[in-house]
N, C-alpha and C positions, 0 to 999 in steps of 0.2 A: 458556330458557337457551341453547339451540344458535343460536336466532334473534340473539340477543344477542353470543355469540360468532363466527359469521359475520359481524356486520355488524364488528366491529372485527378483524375477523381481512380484511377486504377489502381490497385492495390502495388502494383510493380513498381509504378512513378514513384507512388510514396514511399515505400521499402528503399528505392534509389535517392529519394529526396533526405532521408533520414540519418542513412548510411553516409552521403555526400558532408551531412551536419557533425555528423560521427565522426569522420575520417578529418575535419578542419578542427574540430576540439583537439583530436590526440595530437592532432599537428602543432596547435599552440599548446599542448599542455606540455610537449616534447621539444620544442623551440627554447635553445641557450639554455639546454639541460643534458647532462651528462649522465647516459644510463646505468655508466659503471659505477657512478657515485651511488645511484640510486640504488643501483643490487648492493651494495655493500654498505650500506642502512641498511636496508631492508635485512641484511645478516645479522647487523648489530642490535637489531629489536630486542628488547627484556622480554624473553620468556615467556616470567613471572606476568607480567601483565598481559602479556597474548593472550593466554590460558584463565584469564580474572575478564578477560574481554570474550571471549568465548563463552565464558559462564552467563558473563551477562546476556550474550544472546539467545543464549539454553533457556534461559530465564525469558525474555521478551516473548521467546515461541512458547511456552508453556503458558503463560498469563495470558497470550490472546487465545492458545487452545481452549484454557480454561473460559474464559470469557466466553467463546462462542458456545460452547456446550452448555453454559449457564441457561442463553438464548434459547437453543434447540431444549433444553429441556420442561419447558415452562408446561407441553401437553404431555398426555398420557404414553404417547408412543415416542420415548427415552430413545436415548443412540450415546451408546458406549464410547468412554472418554479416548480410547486407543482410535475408534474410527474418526475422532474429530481430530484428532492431533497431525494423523497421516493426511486426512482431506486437507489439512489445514497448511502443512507443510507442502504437499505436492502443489496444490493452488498457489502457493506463493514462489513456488520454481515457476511453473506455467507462467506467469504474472512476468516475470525476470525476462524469459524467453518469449514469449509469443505477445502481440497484441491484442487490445480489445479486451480485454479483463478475462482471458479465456478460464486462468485459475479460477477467478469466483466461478462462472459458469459449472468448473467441474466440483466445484467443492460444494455447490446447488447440485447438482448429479448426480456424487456418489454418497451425500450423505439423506439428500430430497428421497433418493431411490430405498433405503433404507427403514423408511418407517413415516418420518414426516411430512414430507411430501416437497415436492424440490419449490412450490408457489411460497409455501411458510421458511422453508431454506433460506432463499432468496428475498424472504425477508426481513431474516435474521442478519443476513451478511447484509445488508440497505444498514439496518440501527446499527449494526459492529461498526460500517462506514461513516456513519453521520457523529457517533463516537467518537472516533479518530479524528473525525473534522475540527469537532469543536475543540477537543484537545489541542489538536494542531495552533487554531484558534488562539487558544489561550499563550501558549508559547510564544506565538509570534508577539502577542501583546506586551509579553513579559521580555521580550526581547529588544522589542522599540523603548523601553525605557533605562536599557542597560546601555545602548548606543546606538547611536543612527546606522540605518543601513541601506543600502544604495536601493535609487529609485525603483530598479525593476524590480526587486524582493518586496519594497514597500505598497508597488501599485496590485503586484495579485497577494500578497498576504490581506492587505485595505477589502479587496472584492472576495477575498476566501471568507474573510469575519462576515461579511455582508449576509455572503449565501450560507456560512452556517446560523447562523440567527436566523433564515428562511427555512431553513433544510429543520431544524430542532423545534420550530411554533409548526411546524407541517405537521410533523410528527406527533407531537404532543395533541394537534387537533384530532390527525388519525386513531389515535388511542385512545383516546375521549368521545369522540361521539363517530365510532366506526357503521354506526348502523345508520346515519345521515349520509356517510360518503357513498358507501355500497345502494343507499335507494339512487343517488345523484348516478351514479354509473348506472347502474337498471335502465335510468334516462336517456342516459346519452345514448347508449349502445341496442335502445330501441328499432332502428334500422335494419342489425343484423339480423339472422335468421336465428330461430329460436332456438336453436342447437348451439351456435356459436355463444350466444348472447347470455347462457345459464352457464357455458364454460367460463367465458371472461370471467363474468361475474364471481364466481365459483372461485376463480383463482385470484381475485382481486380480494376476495373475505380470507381467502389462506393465507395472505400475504400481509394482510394486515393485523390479523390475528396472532401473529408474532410481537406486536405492539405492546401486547395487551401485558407485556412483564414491566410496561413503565407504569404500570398503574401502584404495583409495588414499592413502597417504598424500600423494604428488607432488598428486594432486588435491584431497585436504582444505588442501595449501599454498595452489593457487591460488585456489581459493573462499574460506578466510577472508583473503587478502589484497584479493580484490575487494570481499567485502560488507565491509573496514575503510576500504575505499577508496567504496565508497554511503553509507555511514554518516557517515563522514570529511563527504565534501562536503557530506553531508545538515544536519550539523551548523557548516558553513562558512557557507553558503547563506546564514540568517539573522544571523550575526554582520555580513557583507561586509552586508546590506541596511541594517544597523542605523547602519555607518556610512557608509553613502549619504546618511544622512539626520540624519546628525552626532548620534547618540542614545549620549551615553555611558555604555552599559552594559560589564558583561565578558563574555568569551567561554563564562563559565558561563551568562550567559544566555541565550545560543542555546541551549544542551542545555537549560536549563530550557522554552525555546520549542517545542522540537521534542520534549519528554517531553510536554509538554501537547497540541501539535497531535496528534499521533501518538494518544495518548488519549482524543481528541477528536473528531475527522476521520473516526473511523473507524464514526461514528453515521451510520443514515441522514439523509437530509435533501436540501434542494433541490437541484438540480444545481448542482454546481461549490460545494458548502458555503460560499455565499455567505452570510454573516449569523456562520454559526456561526465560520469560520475567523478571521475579524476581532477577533470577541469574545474567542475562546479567548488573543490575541496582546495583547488588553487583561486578561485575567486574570493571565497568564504576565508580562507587564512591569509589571503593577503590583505586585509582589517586590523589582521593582528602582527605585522610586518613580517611573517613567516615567506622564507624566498621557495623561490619557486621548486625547485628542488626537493626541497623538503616537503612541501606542499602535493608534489606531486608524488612522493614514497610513502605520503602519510594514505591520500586517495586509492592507492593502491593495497596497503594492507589492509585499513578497512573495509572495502569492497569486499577483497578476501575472505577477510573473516567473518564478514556480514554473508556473506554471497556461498562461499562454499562449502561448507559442513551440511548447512539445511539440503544443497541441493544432492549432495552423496548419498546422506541420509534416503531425501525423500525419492530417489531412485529405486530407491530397494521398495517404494511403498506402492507404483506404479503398479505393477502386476497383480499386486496386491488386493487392488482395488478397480482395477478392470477401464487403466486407464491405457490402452493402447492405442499407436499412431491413430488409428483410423477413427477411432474415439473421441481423440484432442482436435482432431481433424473438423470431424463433426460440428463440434461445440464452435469450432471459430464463431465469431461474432464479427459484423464490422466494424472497426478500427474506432474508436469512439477518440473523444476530443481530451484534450488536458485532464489526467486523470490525480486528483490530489489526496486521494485516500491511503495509500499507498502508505503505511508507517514502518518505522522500524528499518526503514530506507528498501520497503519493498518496491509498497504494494502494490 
């Protein structure tokens, strides 16, 4: 039984497991579909809107730069809006590529290492994420009343609203009476030896200490005007692709696109969720009777244009920032469960 367990609890199984799910997407996304027709849209795309769908994504990565440096700056030891935009970009390559959230981890790294401290970092990108949740949140609510949408989008969007209404009264407790949670852990972590036991704790006040910008109102304004302004483009993005490619659908179906990517994306799988991203954009446009074909040239330019400019860019920011193999290496994390913070069709 444990033999049995280890071998599927292995990092390799699962890489194989994931891959195996990867490789039957692209197989139905590419069944009684003609490639050549596909390349030859994909030549036929308007321009004009590629370059207005770009924008917007220029726009999406600046708003959440901006956002998280709002976070990091709430103490005295500031961090320059160039280093969050690089952390902020290379984390979200990493994110594409690797499992296990390894981007957040380095963007807690290179920006933690810098002045704030990587405990209060990481607990800037925790409120950035629960952010994003509830947004997400609100979308899909505004989604169920525009049209029905198939069960399996309805039963984890249903359990996402849940745990963001959990995830945002946590929070709000944490930032209201922080000096009750921090004696509560004092408690519990009484066992440990008294070296360890001042670290925790130590890193559990830096951590929440981050919180402490919802006490603001001036800064509750400018955070939910930024993540409406992530969210906003997030949901621009694929509308502007859709008529690049003269697909008349409505602007409900971008949210419909991006409830389902968002839902989707957030599974492990090959790098850069090549296979799965395509198909998820032939499930989502087949609502709006868009065939498969087109369904699946549309999946692929957006990727594209979501997917590679940031990551060209944020190649040149790698060195930069002292992020080498053996580094990203380091950081791995284990392979953590369904990750749905992920916006902007990251993260």
């Amino acid at each position: 039984m444990n033999k049995a367990k280890a071998v599927f609890s292995s990092p390799i199984v699962k890489a194989l497991f994931w891959i195996s799910i990867s490789v039957l997407l692209i197989f139905l996304a590419l069944k009684d579909v003609k490639l050549a027709d596909v390349w030859v849209t994909l030549l036929q795309a308007n321009g004009r809107y590629v370059v207005l769908a770009l924008m917007s994504v220029a726009i999406n990565v600046w708003a959440k730069a901006l956002r998280w440096w709002v976070l990091l700056n709430i103490t005295e030891k500031k961090v320059g809006f160039s280093r969050v935009i690089m952390a902020l970009m290379t984390g979200q390559t990493l994110n594409w590529f690797f499992p296990g959230r390894v981007g957040d981890l380095s963007r807690a790294y290179v920006v933690g290492s810098s002045g704030p401290g990587r405990s209060f970092t990481l607990g800037t990108i925790a409120v950035e994420k629960v952010l994003d949740t509830l947004f997400y949140a609100l979308i899909f609510i505004t989604t169920l009343f525009l049209l029905p949408l198939p069960s399996w989008i309805n039963d984890s969007g249903y359990t996402l609203t849940v745990l963001t209404l959990v995830l945002v009264l946590g929070m709000l407790a944490l930032s209201s009476y922080p000096e009750w949670f921090v004696r509560q852990v004092e408690k519990l972590t009484f066992w440990l030896p008294e070296r360890e036991r001042v670290k925790m704790v130590a890193r559990f006040q830096a951590g929440i200490a981050s919180l402490k910008v919802l006490r603001s109102r001036s800064q509750i304004f400018k955070l939910t005007l930024l993540s409406a302004l992530v969210w906003g483009t997030a949901a621009w993005t694929p509308y502007i692709v859709a008529q690049a490619l003269s697909l008349p659908i409505p602007i409900k179906a971008a949210l419909v696109v991006l409830v389902v990517l968002q839902a989707g994306i957030s599974l492990p799988g090959v790098p850069g969720r090549i296979g799965v991203f395509q198909y998820l954009c032939i499930l989502a446009l087949a609502l709006f009777n868009v065939n498969q074909a087109d369904s699946l040239t549309y999946g692929i330019l957006l990727q594209a244009i979501i997917l590679l400019p940031t990551t060209m860019i944020s190649l040149l920011f790698f060195g930069a920032l002292g992020l080498g193999p053996v580094r990203i290496k380091a950081m791995k994390a284990p392979e953590s469960k369904a990750d749905t913070s992920g916006v902007m069709l990251e993260k």
